[in-house]
C-alpha positions in Angstrom: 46.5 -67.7 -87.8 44.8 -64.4 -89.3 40.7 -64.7 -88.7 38.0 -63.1 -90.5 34.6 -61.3 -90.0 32.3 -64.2 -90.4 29.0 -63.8 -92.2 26.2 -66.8 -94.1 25.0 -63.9 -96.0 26.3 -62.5 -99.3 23.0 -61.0 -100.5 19.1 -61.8 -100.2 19.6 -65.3 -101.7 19.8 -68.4 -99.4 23.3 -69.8 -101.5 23.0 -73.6 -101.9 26.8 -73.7 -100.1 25.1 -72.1 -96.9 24.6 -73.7 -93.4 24.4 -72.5 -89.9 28.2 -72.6 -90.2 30.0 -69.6 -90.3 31.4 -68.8 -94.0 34.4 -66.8 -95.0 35.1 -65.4 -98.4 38.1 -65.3 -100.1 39.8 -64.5 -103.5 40.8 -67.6 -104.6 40.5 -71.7 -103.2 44.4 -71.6 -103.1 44.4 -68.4 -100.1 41.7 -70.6 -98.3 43.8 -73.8 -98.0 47.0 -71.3 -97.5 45.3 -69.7 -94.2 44.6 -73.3 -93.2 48.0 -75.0 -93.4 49.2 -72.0 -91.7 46.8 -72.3 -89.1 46.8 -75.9 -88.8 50.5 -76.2 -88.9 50.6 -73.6 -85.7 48.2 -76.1 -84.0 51.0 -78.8 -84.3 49.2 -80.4 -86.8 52.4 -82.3 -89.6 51.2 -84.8 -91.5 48.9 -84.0 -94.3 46.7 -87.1 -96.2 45.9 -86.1 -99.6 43.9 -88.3 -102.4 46.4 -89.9 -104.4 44.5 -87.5 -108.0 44.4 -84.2 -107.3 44.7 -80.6 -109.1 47.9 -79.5 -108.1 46.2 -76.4 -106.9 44.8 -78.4 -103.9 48.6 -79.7 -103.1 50.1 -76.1 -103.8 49.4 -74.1 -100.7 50.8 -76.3 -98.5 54.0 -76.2 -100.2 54.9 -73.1 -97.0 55.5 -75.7 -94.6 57.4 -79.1 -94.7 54.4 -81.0 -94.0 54.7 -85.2 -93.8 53.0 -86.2 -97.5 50.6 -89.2 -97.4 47.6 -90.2 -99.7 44.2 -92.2 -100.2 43.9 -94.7 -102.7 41.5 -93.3 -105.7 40.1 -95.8 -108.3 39.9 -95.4 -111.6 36.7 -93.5 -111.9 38.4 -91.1 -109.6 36.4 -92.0 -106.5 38.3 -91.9 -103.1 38.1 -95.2 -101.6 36.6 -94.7 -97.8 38.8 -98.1 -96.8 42.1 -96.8 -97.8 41.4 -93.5 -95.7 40.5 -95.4 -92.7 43.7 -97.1 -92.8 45.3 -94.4 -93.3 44.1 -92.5 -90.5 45.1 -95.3 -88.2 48.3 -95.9 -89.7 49.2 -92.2 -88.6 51.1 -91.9 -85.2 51.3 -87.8 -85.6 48.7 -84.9 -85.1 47.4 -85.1 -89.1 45.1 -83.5 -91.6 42.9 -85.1 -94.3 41.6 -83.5 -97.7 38.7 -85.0 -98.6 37.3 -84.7 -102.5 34.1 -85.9 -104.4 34.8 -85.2 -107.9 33.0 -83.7 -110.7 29.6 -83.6 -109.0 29.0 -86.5 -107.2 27.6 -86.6 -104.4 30.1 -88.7 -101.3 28.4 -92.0 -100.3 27.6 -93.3 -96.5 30.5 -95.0 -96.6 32.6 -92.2 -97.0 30.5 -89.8 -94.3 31.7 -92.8 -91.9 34.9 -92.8 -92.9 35.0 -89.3 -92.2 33.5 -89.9 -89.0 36.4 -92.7 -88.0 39.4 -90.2 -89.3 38.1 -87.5 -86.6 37.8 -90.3 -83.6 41.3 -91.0 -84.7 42.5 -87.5 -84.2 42.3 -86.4 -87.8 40.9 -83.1 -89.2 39.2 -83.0 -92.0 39.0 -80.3 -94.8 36.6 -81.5 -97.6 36.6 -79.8 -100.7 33.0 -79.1 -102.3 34.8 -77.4 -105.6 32.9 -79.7 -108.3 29.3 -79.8 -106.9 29.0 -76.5 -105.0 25.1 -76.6 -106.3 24.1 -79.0 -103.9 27.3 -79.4 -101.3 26.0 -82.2 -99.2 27.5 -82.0 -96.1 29.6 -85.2 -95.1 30.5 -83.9 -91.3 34.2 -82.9 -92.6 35.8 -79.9 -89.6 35.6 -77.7 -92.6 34.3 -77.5 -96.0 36.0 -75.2 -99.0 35.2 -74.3 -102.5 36.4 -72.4 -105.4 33.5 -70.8 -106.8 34.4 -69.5 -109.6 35.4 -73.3 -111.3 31.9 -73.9 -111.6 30.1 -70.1 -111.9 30.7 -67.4 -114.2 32.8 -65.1 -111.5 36.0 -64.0 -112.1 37.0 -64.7 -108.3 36.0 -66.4 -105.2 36.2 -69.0 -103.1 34.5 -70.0 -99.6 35.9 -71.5 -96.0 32.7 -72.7 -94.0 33.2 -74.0 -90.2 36.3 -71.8 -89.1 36.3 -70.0 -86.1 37.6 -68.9 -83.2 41.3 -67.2 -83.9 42.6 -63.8 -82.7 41.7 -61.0 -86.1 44.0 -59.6 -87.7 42.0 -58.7 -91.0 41.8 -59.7 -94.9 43.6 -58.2 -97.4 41.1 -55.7 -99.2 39.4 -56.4 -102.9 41.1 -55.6 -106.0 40.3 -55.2 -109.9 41.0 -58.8 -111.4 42.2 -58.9 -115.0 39.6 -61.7 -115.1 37.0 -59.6 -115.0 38.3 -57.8 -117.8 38.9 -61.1 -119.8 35.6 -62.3 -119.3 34.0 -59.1 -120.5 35.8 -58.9 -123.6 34.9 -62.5 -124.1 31.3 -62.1 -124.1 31.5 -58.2 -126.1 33.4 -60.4 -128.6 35.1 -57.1 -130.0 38.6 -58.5 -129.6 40.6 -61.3 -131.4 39.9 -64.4 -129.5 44.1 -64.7 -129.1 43.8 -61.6 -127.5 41.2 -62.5 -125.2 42.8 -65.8 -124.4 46.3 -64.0 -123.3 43.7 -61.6 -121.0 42.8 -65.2 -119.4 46.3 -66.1 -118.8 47.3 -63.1 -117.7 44.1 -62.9 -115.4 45.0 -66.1 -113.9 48.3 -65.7 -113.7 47.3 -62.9 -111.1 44.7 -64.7 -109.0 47.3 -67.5 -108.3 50.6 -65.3 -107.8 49.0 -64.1 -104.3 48.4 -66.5 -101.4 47.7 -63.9 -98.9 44.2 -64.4 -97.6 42.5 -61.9 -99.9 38.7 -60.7 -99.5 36.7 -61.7 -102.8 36.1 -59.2 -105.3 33.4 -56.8 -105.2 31.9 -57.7 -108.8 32.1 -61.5 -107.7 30.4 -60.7 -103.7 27.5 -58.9 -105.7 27.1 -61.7 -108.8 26.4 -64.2 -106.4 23.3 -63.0 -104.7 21.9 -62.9 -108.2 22.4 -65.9 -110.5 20.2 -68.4 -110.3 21.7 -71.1 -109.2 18.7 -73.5 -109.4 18.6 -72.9 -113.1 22.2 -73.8 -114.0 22.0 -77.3 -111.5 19.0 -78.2 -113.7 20.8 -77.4 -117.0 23.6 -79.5 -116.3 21.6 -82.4 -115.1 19.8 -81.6 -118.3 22.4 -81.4 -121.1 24.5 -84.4 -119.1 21.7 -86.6 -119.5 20.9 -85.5 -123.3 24.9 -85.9 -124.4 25.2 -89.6 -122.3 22.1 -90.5 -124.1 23.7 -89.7 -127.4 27.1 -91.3 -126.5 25.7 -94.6 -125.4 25.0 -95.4 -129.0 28.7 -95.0 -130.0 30.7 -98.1 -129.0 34.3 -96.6 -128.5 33.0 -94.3 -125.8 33.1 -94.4 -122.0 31.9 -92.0 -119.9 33.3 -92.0 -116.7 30.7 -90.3 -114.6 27.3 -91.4 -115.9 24.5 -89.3 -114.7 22.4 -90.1 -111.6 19.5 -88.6 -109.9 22.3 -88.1 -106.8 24.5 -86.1 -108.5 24.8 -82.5 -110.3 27.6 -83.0 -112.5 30.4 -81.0 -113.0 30.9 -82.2 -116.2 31.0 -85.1 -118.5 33.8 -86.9 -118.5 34.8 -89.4 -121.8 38.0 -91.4 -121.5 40.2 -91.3 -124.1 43.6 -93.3 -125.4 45.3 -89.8 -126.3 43.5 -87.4 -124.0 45.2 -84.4 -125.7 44.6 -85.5 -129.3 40.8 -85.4 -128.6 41.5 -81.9 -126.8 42.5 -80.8 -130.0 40.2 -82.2 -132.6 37.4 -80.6 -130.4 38.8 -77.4 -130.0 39.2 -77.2 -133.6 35.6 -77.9 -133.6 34.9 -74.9 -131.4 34.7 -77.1 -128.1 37.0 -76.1 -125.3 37.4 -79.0 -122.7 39.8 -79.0 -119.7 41.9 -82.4 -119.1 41.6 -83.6 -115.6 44.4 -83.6 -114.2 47.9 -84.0 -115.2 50.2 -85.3 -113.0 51.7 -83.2 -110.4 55.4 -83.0 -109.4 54.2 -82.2 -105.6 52.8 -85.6 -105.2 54.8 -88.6 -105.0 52.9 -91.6 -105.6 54.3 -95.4 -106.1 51.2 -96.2 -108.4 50.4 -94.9 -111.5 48.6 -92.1 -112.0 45.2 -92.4 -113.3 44.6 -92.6 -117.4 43.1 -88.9 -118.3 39.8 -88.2 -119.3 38.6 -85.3 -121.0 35.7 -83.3 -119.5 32.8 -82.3 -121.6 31.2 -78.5 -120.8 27.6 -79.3 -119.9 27.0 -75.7 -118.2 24.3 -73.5 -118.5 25.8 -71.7 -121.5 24.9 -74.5 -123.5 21.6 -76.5 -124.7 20.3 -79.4 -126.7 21.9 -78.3 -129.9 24.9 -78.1 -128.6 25.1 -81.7 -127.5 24.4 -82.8 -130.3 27.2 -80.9 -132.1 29.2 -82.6 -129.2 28.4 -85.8 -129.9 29.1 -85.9 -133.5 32.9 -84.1 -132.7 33.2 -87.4 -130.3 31.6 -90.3 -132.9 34.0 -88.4 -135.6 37.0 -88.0 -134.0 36.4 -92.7 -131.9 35.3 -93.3 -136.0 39.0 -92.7 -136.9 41.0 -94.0 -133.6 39.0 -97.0 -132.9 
C-alpha cells in the first residue's frame, strides 16, 4: 500500500481538521478510501461495515476488492445508531473494517465515541468520515479520520487522510488542471450561459471521479486553504440555519430534520418532503439549487427500506438573511399547495 509524505501544514493557518496526527492530501475523498481498501485489504482485513444510508461515493472505492458487505442500523433522522454497531462488531468472526459517519454537521455523541471504542477492542478498524462538519471535526478516537473538502468549501479539489502511517513510499500521483476550476470561474465571471457552465460542472466532475489513483490535491485548492476563513463561514451557517429554522417553525407542513444546536455546525438544512424531487424543482425554478440526500445505491444491499429523502437547504457563507427569507417563502409556497 503506496505511502505518502506526511505533513499538518498546508500554509500559516492552524486548519480546524488538524491534530498531532499526521495528514495526507489527496485529490478527491473517493482516492482516499481507494488507498485504504487497498491497504487494508493487504492487511487481511475482508469484511467491511458500512451505515445502512450512505453516498454511494463512500461505498464506491471499495468496489476493487470483493470485500464481505455488512451495515449499521441508521434511523430516520439519519443518525447511526451506536447499539447496532456494537452488535455488529461482535457478530463479526473475520479481520473487519467500520465506516463511521455523522451527518450534515452534527457533532457524534458519547455514546457513539464508546461504541467506537468497543469496535477497536473487538478487532475492528475504524475509518470515520468527517465530510459534513469539517469546521469543527471532533475527534471520536476512529484509526483514521477522512474528508472531502471540497463538499463543504469553495475548492474545486481535495480531500484529507489523517492518522495513516507507516507503509513503504512509493509516491503520489502529481497535480493536475481540474475542469472544476474552470467551471467554478466561469460561474462567478457569469460571462457564460448558465447551461454552459453547468455542462463545465459535469464535465469537471466527471474527471475528478474517473481517477482513483491516489492523486496529490491541486495546487489552486493546497494554496485556497491556508487562506479562507474558515471561522467566518462555521459562524454563517450556524447563523443563516438558525434564521431559516426560525422562519420554518411557523409553517405547519414543515419538518426539519436537523434542527440547529449549539453542538453542531451544520452542513445544511434539511426539510423532509413527500416528493423530494418535486420540491427540487419548484426551488430551482425559484433560483435555489438544493442537493437530495441520498438516493439509493445499487452497491448496498439492504433488507429495510431505505430512508424517505429530504432535501438539503444551502445555508453557506454565500448567502445571508435575505436570502432565507426568500427560502422560506419558496418552502411555505410550494407545503401551501401539497399540504
Amino acid at each position: 500500500m503506496p505511502s505518502v509524505e506526511h505533513s499538518n501544514a498546508v500554509g500559516d493557518q492552524a486548519l480546524p481538521w488538524q491534530t498531532d496526527e499526521p495528514i495526507v492530501y489527496a485529490e478527491t475523498g473517493r482516492q482516499i478510501l481507494r488507498h485504504l481498501s487497498d491497504g487494508l485489504w493487504k492487511m487481511g482485513r475482508r469484511e467491511l461495515v458500512l451505515p445502512d444510508f450512505l453516498c454511494e461515493s463512500m461505498i464506491l472505492p471499495f468496489s476493487g476488492h470483493a470485500w464481505k458487505i455488512s451495515t449499521v442500523s441508521v434511523d430516520a433522522d439519519y443518525v447511526m445508531q451506536p447499539r447496532s454497531l456494537v452488535q455488529r462488531a461482535k457478530a463479526t468472526r473475520e479481520p473487519f473494517v467500520v465506516l463511521t459517519a455523522a451527518y450534515f454537521g452534527r457533532q457524534p455523541d458519547a455514546e457513539l465515541v464508546s461504541a467506537v471504542g468497543q469496535v477497536q477492542e473487538a478487532g475492528g478498524f475504524v475509518i470515520d468520515d468527517e465530510t459534513h462538519r469539517i469546521l469543527d471535526p471532533l475527534p471520536i478516537g476512529a484509526d483514521v479520520a477522512i474528508a472531502s473538502l471540497r463538499k463543504l468549501l469553495p475548492l474545486a479539489d481535495g480531500a484529507y487522510l489523517r492518522g495513516w502511517s507507516g507503509f513503504p513510499s512509493s509516491g503520489m500521483l502529481p497535480p493536475r488542471e481540474l475542469r472544476r476550476w474552470q467551471a467554478m470561474d466561469d460561474k462567478r465571471a457569469e460571462t457564460k450561459a448558465s447551461e454552459e457552465i453547468y455542462a463545465g460542472f459535469v464535465r469537471g466532475n466527471e474527471e475528478l471521479e474517473a481517477e482513483l489513483e491516489l492523486r496529490s490535491i491541486s495546487n489552486r485548492s493546497r494554496l485556497e486553504l491556508s487562506s479562507l476563513d474558515y471561522k467566518m463561514m462555521a459562524l454563517t451557517r450556524c447563523a443563516n440555519a438558525e434564521i431559516l429554522s426560525l422562519l420554518l417553525a411557523g409553517i405547519e407542513e414543515v419538518q426539519i430534520v436537523n434542527i440547529p444546536d449549539s453542538r453542531s455546525i451544520p452542513s445544511h438544512l434539511l426539510v423532509r418532503s413527500p416528493d423530494p424531487s418535486a420540491l427540487q424543482k419548484h426551488l430551482a425554478a425559484a433560483g435555489i439549487f438544493c442537493p437530495i440526500h441520498w438516493p439509493a445505491t445499487d452497491l448496498l444491499h439492504r433488507k429495510a427500506m431505505w430512508p424517505k429523502l429530504s432535501v438539503s437547504m444551502p445555508i453557506d457563507h454565500r448567502y445571508d438573511a435575505r436570502d432565507m427569507h426568500n427560502m422560506a417563502h419558496a418552502l411555505k409556497e410550494y407545503f401551501s399547495h401539497v399540504g
